[in-house]
C-alpha positions in Angstrom: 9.3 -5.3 50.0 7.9 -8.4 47.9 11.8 -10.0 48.3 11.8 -9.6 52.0 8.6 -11.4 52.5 9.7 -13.9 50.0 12.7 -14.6 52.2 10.6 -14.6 55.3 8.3 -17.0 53.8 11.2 -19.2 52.8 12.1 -19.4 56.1 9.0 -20.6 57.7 8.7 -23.0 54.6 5.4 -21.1 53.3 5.6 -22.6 50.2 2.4 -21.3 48.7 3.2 -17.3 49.6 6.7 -17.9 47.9 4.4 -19.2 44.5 2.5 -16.3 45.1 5.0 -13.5 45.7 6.9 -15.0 42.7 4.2 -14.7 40.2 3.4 -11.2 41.3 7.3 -10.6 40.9 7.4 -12.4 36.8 4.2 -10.8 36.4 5.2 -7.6 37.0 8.4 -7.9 35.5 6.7 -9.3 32.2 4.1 -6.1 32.1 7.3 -4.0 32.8 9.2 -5.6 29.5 5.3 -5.0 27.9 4.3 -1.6 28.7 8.6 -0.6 27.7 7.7 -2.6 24.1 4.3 -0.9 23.2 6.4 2.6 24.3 8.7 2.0 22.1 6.5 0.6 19.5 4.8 3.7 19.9 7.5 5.9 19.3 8.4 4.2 16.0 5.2 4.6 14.6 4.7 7.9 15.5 8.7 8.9 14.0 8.1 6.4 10.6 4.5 8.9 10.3 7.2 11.2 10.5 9.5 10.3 8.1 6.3 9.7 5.8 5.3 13.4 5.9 8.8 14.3 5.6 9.3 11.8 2.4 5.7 13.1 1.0 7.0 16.8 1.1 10.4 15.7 -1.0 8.3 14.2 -3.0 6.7 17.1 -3.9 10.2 18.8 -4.3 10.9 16.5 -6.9 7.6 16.9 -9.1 8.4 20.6 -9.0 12.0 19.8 -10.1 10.7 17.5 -12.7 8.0 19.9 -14.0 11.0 22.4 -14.5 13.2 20.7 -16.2 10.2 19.8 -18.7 9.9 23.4 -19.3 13.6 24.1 -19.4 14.5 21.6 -22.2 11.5 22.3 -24.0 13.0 26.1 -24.5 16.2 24.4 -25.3 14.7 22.1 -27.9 12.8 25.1 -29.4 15.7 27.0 -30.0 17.4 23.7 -31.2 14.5 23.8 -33.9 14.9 27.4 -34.9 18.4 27.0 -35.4 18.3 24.0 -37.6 15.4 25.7 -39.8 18.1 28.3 -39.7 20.9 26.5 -40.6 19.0 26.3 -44.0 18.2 29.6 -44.6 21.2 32.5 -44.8 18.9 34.9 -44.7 18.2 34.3 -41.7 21.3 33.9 -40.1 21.9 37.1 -37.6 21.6 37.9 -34.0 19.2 35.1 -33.7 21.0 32.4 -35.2 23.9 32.6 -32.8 21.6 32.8 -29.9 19.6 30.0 -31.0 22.9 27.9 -31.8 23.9 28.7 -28.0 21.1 28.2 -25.9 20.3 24.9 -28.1 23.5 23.4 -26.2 22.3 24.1 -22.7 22.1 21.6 -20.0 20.6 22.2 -16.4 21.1 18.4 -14.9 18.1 17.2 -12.7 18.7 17.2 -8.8 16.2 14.5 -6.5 15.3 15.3 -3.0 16.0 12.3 -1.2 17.4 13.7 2.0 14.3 12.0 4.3 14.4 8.5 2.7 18.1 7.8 3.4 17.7 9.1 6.9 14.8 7.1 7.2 17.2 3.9 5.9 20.2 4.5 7.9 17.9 4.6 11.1 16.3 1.3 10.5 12.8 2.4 10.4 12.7 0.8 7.2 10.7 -2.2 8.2 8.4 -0.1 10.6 7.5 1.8 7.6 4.0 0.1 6.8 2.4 -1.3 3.9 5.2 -3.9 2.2 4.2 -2.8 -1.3 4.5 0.5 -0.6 7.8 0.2 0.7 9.1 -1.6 -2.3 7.3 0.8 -4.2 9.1 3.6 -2.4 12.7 2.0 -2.6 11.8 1.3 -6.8 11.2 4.7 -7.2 14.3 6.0 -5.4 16.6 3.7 -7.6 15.0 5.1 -10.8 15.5 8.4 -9.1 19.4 7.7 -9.0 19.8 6.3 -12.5 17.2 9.2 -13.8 19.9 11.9 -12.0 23.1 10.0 -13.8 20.8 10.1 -17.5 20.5 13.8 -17.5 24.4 14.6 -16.8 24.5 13.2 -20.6 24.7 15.4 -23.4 26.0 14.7 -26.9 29.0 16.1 -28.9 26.7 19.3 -29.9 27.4 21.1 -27.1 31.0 20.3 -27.2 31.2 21.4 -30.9 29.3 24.7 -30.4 31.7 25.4 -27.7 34.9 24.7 -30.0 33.7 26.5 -32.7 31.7 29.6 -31.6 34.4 32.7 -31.3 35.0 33.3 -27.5 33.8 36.7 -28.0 30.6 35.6 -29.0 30.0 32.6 -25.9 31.5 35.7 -23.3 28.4 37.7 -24.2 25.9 35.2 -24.5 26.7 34.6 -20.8 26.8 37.7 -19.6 23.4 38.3 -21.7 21.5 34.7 -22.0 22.8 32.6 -19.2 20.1 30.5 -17.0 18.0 32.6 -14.5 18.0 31.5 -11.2 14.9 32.4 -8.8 14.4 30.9 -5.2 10.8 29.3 -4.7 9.1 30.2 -1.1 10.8 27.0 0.1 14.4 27.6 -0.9 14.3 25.4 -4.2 16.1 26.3 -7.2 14.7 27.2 -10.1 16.1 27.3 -13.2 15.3 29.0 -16.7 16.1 30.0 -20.1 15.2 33.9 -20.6 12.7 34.3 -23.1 14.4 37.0 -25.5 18.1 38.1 -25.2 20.0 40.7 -27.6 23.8 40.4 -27.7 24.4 44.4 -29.1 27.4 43.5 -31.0 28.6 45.2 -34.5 26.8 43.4 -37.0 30.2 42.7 -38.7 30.8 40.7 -35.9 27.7 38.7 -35.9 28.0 38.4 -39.8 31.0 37.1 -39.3 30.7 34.3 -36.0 27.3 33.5 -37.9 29.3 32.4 -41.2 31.9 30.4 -39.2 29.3 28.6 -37.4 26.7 27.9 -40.5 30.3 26.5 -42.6 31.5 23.8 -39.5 31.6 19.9 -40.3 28.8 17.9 -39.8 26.8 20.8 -37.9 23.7 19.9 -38.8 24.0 16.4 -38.2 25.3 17.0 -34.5 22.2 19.1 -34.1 20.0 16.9 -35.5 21.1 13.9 -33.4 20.9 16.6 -30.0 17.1 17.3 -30.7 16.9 13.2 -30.5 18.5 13.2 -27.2 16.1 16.3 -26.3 13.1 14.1 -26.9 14.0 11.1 -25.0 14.9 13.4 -22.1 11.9 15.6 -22.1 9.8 12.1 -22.3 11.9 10.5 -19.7 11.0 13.5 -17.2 7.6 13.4 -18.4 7.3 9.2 -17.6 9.1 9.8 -14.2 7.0 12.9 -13.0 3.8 10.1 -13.3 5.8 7.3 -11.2 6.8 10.3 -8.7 3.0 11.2 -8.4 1.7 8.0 -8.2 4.3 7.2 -5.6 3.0 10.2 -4.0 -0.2 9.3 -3.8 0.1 5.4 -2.6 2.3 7.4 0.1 -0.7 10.2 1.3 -2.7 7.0 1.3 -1.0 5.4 3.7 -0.4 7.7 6.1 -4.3 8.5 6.0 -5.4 4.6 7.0 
């Protein structure tokens, strides 16, 4: 309609109708390109508040993970402290002192949630995500996540040794009696636990005899000693990151509430 006038007006030299009907034609064109950029403006905020409730609830994954592995290696660094008080004290050295030896060499590695984040990254909402600080807060505390997930694959040469040494016989029932429990939370998480008391129900001959071998290894106490160090730093490590992952948390809940 508009381009047919503009032809007719071109024809009768109307010069002043053409400037008109050609500004209403850039105008509208220009609100066109406008109203199609605030859509999709629109649409990225609303999907990056999206992604933010998404990356809020893996963050709250990962506190849970964190708080369990706190508990976790804290039972593992118990038993690690029985068995060295153990260690030296024969008379102590039965049922218990195998168990403790065993579940002292446990590892349950850490596992991060970071599923929303990436996706969030390989769409390139990155920059539409808000607050710059918080962003670069965000991507700091997903690198530390990564190196945090690589630290607790670790363990020292205890857990090789006890493995070596301990009679097969011995390590088959402690599995079938004292491995980890696993328990599904209401969402579908993992968790992951020592049992509390286990009884292996072997002669005592046997036990006598397993706990001997194991009290007269090399350098035993040393490896266990040097473990319970490595316990530590991981248990404080876990602890320090379960703050940044809250506090993360947090700048995160606050963003999405302004």
């Amino acid at each position: 309609m508009v381009i047919r006038r503009i032809r007719e007006n071109v024809a009768t030299h109307n010069w002043f109708a053409v400037g008109v009907d050609l500004a209403i034609v850039v105008a509208g064109v220009f609100l066109g390109i406008q109203a199609s950029n605030w859509n999709v403006a629109r649409m990225q905020r609303d999907e990056v508040r999206a992604y933010r409730i998404l990356i809020i609830d893996d963050l709250t994954a990962n506190e849970q993970e964190l708080v369990e592995r706190i508990h976790y290696y804290r039972k593992v660094r118990a038993h690690a402290l029985e068995a060295i008080e153990a260690l030296q004290s024969p008379a102590r050295r039965g049922e218990a002192f195998l168990v403790h030896f065993y579940q002292a060499s446990q590892v349950s590695p850490i596992r991060m949630e970071r599923s929303a984040y990436d996706e969030m990254i390989a769409g390139g909402m990155a920059k539409s995500f808000g607050n710059p600080a918080v962003r670069r807060q965000l991507s700091a505390y997903y690198a530390g996540t990564a190196r945090l997930e690589a630290a607790s694959i670790y363990s020292t040469g205890y857990r090789e040794q006890i493995r070596r040494v301990m009679a097969y016989a011995i390590q088959r029932r402690l599995r079938e009696r004292c491995s980890d429990i696993i328990t599904l939370s209401r969402d579908g998480l993992e968790w992951v636990s020592l049992p509390e008391r286990c009884s292996l129900e072997l002669e005592p001959a046997v036990i006598s005899r397993a706990a001997t071998d194991l009290a007269g290894t090399a350098e035993l106490e040393q490896e266990l000693t040097r473990h319970i160090g490595d316990l530590d730093v991981k248990i404080a490590r876990f602890g320090q990151w379960l703050r940044v992952a809250r506090n993360t948390k947090k700048s995160l809940e606050e963003l999405q509430m302004s």
